[in-house]
N, CA, C and O of each residue as an XYZ file, in Angstrom:
480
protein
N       0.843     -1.169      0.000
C       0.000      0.000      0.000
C       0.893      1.239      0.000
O       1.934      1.311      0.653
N       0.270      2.490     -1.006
C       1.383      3.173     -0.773
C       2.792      3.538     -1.439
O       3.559      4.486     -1.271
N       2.835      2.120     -2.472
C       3.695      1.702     -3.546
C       3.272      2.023     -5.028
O       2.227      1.630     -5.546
N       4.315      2.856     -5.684
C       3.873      3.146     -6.908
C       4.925      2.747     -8.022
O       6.122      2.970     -7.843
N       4.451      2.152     -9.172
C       5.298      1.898    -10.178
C       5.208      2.227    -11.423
O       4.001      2.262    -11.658
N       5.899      2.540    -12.543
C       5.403      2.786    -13.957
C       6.522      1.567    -14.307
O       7.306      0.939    -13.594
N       6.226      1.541    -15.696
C       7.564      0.590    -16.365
C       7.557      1.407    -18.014
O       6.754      1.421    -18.947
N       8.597      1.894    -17.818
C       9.887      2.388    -18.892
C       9.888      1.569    -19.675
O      10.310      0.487    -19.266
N       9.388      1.641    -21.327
C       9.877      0.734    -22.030
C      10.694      1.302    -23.516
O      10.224      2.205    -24.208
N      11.620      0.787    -23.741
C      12.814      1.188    -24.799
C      12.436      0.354    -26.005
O      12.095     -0.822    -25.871
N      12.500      0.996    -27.265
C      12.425      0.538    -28.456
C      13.265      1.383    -29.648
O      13.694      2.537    -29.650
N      13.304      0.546    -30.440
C      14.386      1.073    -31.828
C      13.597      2.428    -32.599
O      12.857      1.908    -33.434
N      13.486      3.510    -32.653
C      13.650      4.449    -33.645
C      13.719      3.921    -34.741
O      14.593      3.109    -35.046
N      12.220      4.558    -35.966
C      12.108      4.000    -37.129
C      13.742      4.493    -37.497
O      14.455      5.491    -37.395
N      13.813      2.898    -38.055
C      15.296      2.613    -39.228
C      16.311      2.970    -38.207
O      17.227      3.790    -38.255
N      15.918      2.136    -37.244
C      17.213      2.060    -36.040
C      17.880      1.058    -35.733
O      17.440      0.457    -34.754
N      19.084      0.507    -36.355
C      19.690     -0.268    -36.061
C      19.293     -1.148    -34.933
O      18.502     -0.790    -34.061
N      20.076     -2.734    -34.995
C      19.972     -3.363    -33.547
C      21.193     -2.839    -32.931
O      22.283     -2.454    -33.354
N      20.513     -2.984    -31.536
C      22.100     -2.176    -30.526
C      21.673     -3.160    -28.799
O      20.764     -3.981    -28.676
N      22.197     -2.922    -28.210
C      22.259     -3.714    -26.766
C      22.216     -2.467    -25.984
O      22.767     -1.403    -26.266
N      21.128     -2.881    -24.464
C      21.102     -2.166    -23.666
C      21.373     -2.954    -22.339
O      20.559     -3.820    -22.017
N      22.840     -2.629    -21.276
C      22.901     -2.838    -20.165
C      22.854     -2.317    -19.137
O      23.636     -1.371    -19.039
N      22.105     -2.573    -18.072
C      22.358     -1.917    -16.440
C      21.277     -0.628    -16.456
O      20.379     -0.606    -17.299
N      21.375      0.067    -15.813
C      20.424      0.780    -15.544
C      19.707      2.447    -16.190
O      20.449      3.396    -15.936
N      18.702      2.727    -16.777
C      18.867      4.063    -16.866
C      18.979      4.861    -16.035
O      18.783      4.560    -14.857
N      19.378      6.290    -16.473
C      19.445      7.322    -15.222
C      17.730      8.166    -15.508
O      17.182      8.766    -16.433
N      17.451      7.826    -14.353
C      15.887      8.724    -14.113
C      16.136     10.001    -13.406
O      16.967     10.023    -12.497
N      15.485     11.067    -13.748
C      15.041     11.594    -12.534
C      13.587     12.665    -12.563
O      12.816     12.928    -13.486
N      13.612     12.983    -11.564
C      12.109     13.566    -11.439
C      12.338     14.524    -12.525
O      13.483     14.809    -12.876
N      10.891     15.230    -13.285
C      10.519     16.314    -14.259
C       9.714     17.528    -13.017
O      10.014     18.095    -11.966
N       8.548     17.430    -13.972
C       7.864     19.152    -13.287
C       6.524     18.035    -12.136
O       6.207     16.860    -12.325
N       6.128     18.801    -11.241
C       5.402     18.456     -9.918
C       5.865     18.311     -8.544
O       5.262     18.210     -7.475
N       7.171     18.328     -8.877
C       8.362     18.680     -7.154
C       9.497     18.888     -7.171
O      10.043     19.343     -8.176
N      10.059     18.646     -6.208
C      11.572     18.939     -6.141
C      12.430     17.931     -6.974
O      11.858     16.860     -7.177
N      13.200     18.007     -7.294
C      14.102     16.818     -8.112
C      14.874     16.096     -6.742
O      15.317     16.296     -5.611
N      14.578     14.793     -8.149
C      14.562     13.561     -7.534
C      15.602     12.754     -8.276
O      15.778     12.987     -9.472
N      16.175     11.993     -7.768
C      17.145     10.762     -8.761
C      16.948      9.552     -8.259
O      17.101      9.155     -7.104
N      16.417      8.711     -9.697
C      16.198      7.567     -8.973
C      17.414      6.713     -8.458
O      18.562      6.796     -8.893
N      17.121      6.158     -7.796
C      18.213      4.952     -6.966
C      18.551      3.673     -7.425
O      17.835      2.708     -7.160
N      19.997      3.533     -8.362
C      19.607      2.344     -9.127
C      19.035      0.674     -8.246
O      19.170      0.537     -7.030
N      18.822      0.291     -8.559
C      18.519     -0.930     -7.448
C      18.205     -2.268     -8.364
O      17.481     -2.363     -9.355
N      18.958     -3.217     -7.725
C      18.283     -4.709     -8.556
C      16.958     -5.008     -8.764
O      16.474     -5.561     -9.752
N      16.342     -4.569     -7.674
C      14.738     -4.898     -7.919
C      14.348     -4.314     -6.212
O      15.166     -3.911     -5.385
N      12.783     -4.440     -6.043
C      12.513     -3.839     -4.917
C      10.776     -4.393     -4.861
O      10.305     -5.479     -5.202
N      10.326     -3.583     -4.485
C       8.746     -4.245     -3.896
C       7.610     -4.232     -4.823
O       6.490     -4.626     -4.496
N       7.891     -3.800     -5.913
C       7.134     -3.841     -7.401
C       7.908     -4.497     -8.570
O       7.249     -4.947     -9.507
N       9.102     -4.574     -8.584
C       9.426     -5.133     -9.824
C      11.206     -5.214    -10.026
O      11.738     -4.932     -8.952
N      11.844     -5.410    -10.712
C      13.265     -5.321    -10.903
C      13.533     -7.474    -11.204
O      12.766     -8.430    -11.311
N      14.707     -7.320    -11.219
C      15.263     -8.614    -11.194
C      14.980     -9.988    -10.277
O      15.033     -9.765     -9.068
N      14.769    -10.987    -10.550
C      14.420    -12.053     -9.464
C      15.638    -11.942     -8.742
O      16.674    -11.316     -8.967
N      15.224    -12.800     -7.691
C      15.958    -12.459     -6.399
C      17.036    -13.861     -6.667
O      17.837    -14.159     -5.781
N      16.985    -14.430     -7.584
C      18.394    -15.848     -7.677
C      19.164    -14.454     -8.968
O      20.290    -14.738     -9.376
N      18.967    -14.026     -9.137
C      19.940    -13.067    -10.331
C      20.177    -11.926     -9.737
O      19.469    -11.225     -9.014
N      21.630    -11.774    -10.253
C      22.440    -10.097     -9.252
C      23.106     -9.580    -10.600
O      23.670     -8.494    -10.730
N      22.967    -10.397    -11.422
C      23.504     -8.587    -12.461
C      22.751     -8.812    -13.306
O      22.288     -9.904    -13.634
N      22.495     -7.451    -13.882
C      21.716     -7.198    -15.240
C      22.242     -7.705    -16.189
O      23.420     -7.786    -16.538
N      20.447     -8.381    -17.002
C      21.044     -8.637    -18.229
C      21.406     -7.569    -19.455
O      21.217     -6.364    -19.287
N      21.891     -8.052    -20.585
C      22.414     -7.674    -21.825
C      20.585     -7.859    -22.546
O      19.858     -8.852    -22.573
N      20.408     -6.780    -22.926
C      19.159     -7.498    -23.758
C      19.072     -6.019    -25.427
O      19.146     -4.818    -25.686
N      18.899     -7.191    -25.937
C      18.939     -6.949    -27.354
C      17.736     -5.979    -28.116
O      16.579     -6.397    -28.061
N      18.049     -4.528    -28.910
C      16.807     -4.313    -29.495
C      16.776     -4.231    -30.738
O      17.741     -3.790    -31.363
N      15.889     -4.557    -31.205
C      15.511     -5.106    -32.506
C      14.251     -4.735    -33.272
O      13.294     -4.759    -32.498
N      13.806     -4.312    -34.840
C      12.255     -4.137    -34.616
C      11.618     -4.634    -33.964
O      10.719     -4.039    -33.370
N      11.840     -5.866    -33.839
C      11.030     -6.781    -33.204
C      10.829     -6.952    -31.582
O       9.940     -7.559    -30.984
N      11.739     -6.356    -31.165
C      11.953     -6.810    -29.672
C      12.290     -5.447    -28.553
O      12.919     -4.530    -29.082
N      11.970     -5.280    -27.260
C      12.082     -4.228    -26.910
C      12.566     -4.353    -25.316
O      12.570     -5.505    -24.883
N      12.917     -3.447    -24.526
C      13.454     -3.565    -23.533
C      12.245     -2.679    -22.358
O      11.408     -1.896    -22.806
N      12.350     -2.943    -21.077
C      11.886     -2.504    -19.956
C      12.772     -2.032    -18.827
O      13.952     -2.330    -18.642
N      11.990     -1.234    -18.095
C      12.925     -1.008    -16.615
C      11.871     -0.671    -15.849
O      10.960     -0.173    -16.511
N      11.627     -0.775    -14.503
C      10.653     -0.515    -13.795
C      11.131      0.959    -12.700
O      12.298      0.926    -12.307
N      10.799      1.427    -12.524
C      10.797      2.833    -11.893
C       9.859      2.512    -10.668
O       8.836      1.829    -10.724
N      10.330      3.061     -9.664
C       9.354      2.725     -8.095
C       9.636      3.488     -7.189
O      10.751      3.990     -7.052
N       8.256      3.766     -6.128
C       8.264      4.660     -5.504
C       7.605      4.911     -4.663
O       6.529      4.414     -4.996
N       7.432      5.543     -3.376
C       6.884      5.510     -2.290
C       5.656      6.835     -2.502
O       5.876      7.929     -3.022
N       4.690      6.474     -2.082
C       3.424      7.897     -2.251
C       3.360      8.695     -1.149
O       3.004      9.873     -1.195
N       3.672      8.141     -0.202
C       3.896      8.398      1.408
C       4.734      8.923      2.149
O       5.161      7.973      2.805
N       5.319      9.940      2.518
C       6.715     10.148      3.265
C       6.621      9.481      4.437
O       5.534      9.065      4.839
N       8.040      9.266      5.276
C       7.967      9.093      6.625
C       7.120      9.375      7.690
O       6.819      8.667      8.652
N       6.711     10.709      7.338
C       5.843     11.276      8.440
C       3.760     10.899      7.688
O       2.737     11.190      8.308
N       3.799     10.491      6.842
C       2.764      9.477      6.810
C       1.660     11.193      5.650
O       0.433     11.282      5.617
N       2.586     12.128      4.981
C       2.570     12.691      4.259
C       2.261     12.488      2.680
O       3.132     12.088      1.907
N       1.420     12.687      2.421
C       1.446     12.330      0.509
C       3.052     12.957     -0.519
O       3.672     13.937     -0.107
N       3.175     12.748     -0.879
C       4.167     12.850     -2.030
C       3.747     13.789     -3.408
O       2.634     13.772     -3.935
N       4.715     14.467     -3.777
C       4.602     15.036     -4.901
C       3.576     14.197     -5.832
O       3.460     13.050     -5.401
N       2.720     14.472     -7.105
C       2.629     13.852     -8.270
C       3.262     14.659     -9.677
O       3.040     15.734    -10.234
N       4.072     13.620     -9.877
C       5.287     14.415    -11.075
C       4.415     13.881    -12.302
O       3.589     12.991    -12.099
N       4.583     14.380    -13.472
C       4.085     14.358    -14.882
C       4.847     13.830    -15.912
O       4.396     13.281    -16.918
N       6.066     14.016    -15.626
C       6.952     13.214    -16.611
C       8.187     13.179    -16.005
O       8.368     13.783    -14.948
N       9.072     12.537    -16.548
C      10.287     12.126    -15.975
C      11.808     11.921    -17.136
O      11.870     11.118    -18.067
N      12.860     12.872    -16.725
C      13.962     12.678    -17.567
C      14.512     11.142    -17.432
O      14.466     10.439    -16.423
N      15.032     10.818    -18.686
C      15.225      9.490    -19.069
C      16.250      9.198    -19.778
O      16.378      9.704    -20.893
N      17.219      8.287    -19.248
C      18.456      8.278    -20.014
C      18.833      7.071    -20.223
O      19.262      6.529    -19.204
N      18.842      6.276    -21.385
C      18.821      4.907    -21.586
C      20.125      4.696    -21.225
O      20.864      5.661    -21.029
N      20.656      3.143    -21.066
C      21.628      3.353    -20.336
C      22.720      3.354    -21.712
O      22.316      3.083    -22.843
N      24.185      3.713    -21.399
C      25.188      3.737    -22.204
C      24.762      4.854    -23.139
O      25.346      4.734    -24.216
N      23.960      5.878    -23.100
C      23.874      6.552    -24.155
C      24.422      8.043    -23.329
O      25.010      8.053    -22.247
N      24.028      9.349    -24.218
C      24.151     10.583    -23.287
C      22.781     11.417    -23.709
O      22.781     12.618    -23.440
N      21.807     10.943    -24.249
C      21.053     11.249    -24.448
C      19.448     11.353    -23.245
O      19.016     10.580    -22.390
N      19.154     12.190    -23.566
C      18.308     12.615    -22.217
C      16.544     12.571    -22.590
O      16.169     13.736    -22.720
N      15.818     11.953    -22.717
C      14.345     12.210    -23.009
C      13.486     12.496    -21.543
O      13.379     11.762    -20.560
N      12.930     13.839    -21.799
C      11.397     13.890    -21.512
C      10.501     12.736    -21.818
O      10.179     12.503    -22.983
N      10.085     12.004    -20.818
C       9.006     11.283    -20.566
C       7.642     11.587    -19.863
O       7.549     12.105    -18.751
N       6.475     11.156    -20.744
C       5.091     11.932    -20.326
C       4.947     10.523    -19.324
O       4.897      9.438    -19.903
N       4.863     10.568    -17.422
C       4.680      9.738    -17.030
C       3.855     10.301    -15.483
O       4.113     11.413    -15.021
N       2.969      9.451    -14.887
C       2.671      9.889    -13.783
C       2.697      9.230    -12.938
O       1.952      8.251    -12.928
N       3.559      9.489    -11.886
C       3.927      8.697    -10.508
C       3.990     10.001     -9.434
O       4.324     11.176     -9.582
N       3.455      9.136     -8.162
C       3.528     10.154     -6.669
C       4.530      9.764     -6.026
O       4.421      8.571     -5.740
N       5.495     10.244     -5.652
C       6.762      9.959     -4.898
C       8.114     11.156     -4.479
O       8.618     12.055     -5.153
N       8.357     10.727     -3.223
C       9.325     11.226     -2.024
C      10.384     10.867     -2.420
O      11.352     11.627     -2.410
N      10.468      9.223     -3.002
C      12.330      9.143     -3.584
C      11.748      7.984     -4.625
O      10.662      7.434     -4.438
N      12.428      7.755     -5.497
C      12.444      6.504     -6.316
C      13.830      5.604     -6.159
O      14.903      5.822     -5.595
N      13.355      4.604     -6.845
C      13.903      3.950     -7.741
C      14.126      3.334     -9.119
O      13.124      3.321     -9.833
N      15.358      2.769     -9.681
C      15.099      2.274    -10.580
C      15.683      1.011    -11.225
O      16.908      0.905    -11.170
N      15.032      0.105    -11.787
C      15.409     -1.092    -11.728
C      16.384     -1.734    -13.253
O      15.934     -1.495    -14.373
N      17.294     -2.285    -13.136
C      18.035     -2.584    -14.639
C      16.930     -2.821    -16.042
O      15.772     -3.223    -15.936
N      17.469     -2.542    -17.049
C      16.625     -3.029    -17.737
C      16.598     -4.665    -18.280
O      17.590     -5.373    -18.103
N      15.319     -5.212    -18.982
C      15.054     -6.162    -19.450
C      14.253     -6.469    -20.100
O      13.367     -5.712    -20.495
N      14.376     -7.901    -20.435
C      13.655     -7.839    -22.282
C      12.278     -7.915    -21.638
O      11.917     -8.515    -20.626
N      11.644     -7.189    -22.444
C       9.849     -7.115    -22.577
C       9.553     -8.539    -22.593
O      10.264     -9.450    -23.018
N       7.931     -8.617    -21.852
C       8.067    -10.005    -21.584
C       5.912     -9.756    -22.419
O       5.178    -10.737    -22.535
């Protein structure tokens, strides 16, 4: 209760080569609060990596095929407070230097964010 998640998903740009994505993007909060960075993390109470696996995979994109990352976050502060609701979120696939605006809506005090992996 209290737990909020979106899931990030990565795909090829018409007439975009195949390329590999490892480890984590860099998130952080957009417009609705203070900036935020998410926390990379293996996985957590909504989603990320099974708990017998400790490193991210290598996963492949392709027309055909696409990648995920799960983003997570608390709605609640400590003091039992609601949380910002942000609107979109900067997004940085991993290994790249490229930065996207993302139209996304999550309520949260801190995030996280989880490696990516192949769309299931």
């Amino acid at each position: 209760m209290g737990h909020r998640a979106l899931t990030l998903t990565f795909s090829l740009a018409g007439g975009g080569e195949v390329c590999t994505l490892t480890g984590y993007p860099g998130v952080d909060s957009g417009t609705g609060g203070p900036a935020i960075h998410a926390e990379p993390t293996l996985r957590g109470y909504l989603g990320g990596l099974p708990a017998d696996v400790g490193v991210p995979p290598t996963v492949t994109l392709s027309v055909s095929t696409q990648a995920q990352a799960i983003v997570e976050g608390m709605a609640i502060d400590g003091s039992g407070n609601p949380c910002p609701g942000y609107t979109d979120l900067r997004v940085n696939p991993p290994d790249t230097t490229v930065v996207f605006t993302v139209p996304a809506t999550i309520d949260a005090c801190q995030l996280q964010v989880h490696p990516v992996t192949g769309s299931q």
